[in-house]
VOBA-925524 format. One record per atom (N, C-alpha, C): residue number from 1; residue in three letters; atom name; x, y, z. Coordinates in nm, 4 decimals, padded with zeros to 6 digits. Last residue first. Layout:
<node k="NUM" r="ala" a="CA" east="X" north="Y" up="Z"/>
...
***
This chain:
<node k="57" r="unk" a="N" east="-01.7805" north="-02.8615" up="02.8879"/>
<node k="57" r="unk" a="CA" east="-01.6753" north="-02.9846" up="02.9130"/>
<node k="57" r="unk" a="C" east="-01.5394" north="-02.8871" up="03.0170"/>
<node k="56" r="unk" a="N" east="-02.0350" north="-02.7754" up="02.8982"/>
<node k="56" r="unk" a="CA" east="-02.0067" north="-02.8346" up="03.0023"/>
<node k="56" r="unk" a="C" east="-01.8755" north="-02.9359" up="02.9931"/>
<node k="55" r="unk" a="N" east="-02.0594" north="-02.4881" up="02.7059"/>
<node k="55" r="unk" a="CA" east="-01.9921" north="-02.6300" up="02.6480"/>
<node k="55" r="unk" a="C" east="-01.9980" north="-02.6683" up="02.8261"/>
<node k="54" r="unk" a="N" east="-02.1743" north="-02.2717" up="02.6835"/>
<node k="54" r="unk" a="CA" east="-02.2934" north="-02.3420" up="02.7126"/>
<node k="54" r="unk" a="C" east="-02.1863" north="-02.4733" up="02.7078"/>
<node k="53" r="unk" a="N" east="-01.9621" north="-02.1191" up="02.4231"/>
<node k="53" r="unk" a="CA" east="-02.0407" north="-02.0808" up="02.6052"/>
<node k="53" r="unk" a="C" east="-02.1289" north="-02.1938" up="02.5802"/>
<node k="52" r="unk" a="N" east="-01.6764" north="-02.2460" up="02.3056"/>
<node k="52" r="unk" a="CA" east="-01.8290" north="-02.1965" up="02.3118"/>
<node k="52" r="unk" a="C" east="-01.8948" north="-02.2103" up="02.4175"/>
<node k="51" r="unk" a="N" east="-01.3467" north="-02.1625" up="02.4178"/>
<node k="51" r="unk" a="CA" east="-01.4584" north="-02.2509" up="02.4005"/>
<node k="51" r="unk" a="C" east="-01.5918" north="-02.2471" up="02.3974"/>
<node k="50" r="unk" a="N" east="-01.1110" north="-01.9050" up="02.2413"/>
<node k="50" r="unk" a="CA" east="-01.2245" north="-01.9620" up="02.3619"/>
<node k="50" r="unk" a="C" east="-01.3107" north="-02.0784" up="02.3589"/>
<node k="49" r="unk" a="N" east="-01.0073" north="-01.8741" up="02.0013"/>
<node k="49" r="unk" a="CA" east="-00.9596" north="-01.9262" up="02.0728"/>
<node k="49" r="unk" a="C" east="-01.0567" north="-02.0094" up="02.2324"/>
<node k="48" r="unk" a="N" east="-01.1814" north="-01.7068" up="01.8820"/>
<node k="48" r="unk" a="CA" east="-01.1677" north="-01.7863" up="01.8075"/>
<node k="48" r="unk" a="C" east="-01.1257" north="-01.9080" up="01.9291"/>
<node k="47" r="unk" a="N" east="-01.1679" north="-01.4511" up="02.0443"/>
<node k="47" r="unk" a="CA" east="-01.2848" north="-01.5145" up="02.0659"/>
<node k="47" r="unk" a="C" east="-01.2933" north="-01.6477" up="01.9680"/>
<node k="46" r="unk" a="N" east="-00.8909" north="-01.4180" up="02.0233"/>
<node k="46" r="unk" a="CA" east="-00.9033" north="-01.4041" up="02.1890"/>
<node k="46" r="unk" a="C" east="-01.0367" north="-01.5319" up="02.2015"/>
<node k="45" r="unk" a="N" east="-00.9105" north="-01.3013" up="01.8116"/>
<node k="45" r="unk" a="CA" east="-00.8082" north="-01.4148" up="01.8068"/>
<node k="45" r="unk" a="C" east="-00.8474" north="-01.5148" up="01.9638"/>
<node k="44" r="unk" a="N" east="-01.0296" north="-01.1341" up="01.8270"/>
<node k="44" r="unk" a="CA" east="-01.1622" north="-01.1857" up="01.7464"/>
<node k="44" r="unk" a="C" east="-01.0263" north="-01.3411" up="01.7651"/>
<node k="43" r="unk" a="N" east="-00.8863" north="-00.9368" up="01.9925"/>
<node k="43" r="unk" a="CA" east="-01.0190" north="-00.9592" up="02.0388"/>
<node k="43" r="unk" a="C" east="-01.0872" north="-01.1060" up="01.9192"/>
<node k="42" r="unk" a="N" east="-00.6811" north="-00.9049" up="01.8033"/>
<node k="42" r="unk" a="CA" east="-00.6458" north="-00.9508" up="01.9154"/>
<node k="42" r="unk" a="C" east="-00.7940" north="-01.0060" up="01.9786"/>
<node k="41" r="unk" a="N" east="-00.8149" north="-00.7474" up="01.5755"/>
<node k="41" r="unk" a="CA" east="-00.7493" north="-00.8792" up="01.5942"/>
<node k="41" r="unk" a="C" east="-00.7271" north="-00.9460" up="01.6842"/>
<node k="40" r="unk" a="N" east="-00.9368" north="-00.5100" up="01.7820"/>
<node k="40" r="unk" a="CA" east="-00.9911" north="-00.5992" up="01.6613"/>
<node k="40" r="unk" a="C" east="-00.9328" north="-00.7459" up="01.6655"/>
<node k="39" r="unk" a="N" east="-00.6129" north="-00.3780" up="01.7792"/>
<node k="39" r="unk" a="CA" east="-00.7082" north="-00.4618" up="01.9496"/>
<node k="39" r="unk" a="C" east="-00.8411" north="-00.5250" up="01.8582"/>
<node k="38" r="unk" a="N" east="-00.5188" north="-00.3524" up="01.4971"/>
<node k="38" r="unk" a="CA" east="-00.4554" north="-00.4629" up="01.6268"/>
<node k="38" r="unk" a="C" east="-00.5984" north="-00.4998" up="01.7134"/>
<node k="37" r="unk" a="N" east="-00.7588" north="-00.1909" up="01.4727"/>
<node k="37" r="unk" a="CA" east="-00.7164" north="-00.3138" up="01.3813"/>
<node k="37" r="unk" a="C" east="-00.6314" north="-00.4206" up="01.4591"/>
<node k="36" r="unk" a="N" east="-00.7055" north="00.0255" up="01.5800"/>
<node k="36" r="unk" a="CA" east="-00.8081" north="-00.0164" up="01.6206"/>
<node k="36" r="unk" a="C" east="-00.8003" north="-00.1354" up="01.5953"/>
<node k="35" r="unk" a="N" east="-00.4096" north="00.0574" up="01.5255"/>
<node k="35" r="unk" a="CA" east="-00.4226" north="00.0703" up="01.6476"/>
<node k="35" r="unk" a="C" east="-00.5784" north="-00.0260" up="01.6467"/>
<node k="34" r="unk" a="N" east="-00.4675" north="00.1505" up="01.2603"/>
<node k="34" r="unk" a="CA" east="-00.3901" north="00.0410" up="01.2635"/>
<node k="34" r="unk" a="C" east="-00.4029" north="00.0058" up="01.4140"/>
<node k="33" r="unk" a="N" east="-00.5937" north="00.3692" up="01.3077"/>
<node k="33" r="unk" a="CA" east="-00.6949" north="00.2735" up="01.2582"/>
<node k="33" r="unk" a="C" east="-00.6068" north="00.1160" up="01.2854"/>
<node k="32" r="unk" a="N" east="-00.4700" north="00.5752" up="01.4225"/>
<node k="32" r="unk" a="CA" east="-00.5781" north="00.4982" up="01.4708"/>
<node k="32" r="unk" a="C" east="-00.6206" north="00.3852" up="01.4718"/>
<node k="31" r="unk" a="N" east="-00.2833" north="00.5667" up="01.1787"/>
<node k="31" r="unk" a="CA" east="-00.2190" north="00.5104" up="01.3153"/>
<node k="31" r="unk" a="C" east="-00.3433" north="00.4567" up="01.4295"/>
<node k="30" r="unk" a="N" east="-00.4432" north="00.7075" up="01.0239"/>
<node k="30" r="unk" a="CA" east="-00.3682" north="00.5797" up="00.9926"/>
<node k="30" r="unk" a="C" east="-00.3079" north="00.4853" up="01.1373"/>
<node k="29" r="unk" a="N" east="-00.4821" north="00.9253" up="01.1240"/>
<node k="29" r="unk" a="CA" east="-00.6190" north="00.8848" up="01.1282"/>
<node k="29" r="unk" a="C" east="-00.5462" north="00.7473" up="01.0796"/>
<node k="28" r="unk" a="N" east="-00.2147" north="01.1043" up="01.1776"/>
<node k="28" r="unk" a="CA" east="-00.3103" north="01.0369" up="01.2483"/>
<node k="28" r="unk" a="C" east="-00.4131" north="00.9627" up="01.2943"/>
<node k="27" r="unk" a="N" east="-00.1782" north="01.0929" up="00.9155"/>
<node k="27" r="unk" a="CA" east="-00.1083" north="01.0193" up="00.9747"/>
<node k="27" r="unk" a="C" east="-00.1757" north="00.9373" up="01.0837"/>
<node k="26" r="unk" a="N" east="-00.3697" north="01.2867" up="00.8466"/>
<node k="26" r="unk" a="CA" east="-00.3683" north="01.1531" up="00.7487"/>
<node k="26" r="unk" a="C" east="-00.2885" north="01.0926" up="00.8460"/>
<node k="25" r="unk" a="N" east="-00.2768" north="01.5132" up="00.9648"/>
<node k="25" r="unk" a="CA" east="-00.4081" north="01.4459" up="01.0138"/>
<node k="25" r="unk" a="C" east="-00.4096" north="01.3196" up="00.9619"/>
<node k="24" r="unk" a="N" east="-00.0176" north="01.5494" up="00.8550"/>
<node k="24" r="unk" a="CA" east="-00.0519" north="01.5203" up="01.0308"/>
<node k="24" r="unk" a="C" east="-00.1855" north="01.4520" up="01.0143"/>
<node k="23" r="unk" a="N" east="-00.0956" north="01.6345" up="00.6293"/>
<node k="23" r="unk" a="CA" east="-00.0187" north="01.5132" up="00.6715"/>
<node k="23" r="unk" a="C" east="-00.0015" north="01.5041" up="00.7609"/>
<node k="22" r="unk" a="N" east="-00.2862" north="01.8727" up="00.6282"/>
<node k="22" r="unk" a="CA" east="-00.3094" north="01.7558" up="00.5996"/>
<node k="22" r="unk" a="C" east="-00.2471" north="01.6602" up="00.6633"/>
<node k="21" r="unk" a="N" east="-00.0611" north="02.0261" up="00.7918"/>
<node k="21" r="unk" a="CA" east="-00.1619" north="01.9790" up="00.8443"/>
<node k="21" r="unk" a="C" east="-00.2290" north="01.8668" up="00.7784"/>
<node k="20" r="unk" a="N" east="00.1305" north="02.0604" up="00.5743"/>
<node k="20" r="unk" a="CA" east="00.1491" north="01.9986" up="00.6807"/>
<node k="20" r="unk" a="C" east="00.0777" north="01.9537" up="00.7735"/>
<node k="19" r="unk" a="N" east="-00.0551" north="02.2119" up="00.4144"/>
<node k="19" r="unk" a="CA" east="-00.0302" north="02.1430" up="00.3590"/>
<node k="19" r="unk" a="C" east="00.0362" north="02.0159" up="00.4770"/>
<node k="18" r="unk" a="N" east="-00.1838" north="02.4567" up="00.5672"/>
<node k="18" r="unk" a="CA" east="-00.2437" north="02.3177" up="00.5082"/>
<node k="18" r="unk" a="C" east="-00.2136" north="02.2498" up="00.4839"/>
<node k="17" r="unk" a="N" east="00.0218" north="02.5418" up="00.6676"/>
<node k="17" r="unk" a="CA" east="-00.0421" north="02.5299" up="00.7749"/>
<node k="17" r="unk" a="C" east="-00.1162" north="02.4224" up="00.7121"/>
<node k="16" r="unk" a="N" east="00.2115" north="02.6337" up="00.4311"/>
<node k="16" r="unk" a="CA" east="00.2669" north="02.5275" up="00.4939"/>
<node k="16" r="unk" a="C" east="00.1388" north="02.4519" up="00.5793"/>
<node k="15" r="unk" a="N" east="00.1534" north="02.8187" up="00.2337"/>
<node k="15" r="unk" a="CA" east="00.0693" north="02.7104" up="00.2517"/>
<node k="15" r="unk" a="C" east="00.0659" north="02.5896" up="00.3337"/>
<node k="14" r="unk" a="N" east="00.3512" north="02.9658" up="00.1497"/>
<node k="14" r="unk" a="CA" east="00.2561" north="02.9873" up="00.1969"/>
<node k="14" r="unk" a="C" east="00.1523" north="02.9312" up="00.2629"/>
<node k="13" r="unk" a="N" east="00.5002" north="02.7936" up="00.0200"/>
<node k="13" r="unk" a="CA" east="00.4725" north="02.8631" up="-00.0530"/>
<node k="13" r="unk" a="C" east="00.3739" north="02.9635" up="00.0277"/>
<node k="12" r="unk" a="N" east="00.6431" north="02.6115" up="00.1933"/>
<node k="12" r="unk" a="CA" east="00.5515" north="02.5298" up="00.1057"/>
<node k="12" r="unk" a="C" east="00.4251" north="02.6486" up="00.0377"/>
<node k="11" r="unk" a="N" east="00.8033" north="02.5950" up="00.4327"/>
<node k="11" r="unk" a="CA" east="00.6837" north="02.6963" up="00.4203"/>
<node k="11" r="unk" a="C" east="00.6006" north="02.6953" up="00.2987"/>
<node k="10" r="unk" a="N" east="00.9657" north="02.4013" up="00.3625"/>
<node k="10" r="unk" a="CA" east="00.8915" north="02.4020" up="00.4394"/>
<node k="10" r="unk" a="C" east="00.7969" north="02.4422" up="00.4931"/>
<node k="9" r="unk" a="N" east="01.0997" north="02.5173" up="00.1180"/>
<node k="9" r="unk" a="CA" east="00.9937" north="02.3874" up="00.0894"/>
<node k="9" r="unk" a="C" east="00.9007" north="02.3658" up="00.2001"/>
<node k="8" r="unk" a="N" east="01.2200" north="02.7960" up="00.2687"/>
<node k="8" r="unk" a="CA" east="01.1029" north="02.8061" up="00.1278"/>
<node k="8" r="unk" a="C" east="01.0419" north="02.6553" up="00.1639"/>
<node k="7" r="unk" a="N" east="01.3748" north="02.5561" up="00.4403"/>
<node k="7" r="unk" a="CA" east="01.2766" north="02.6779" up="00.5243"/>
<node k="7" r="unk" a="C" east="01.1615" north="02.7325" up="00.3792"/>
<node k="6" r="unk" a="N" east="01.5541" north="02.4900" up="00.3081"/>
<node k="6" r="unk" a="CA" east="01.4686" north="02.3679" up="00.3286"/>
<node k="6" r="unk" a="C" east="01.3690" north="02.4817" up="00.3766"/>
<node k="5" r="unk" a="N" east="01.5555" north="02.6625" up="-00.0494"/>
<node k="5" r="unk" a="CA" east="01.6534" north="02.6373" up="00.1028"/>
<node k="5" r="unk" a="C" east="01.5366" north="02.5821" up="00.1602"/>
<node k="4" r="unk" a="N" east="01.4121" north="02.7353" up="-00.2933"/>
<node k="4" r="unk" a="CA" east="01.5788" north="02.7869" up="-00.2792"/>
<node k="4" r="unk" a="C" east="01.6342" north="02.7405" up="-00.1594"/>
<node k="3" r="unk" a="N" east="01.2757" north="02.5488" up="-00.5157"/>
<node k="3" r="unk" a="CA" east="01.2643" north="02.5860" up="-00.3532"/>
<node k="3" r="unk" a="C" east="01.4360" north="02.6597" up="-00.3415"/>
<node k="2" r="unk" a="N" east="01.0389" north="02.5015" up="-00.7384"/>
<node k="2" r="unk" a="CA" east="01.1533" north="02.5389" up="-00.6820"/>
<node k="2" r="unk" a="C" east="01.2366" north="02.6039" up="-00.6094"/>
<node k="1" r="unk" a="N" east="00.7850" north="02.3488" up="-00.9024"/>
<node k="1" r="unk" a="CA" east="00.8278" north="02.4497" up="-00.8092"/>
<node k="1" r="unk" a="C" east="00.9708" north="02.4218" up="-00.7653"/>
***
């Protein structure tokens, strides 16, 4: 395909609403996850770090 000016590629033939929407949603569901993945890490770094319950020292 071949776009005559950024406004045709951006309107992506008609199809902009899907096609830009996909890549919003993909973005968004990446950024979640990297988000969930930090506080994950942080939590299991948090529970590595702690001293086992029941320790009387």
């Amino acid at each position: 395909m071949k776009w005559e000016s950024l406004g045709q590629f951006l309107a992506m033939g008609g199809y902009a609403l899907y096609v830009w929407g996909s890549f919003a949603v993909t973005v968004a569901v990446i950024a979640v996850e990297l988000a969930l993945l930090r506080v994950r890490g942080r939590a299991a770094r948090k529970a590595a770090a702690a001293p086992p319950e029941g320790d009387a020292s």
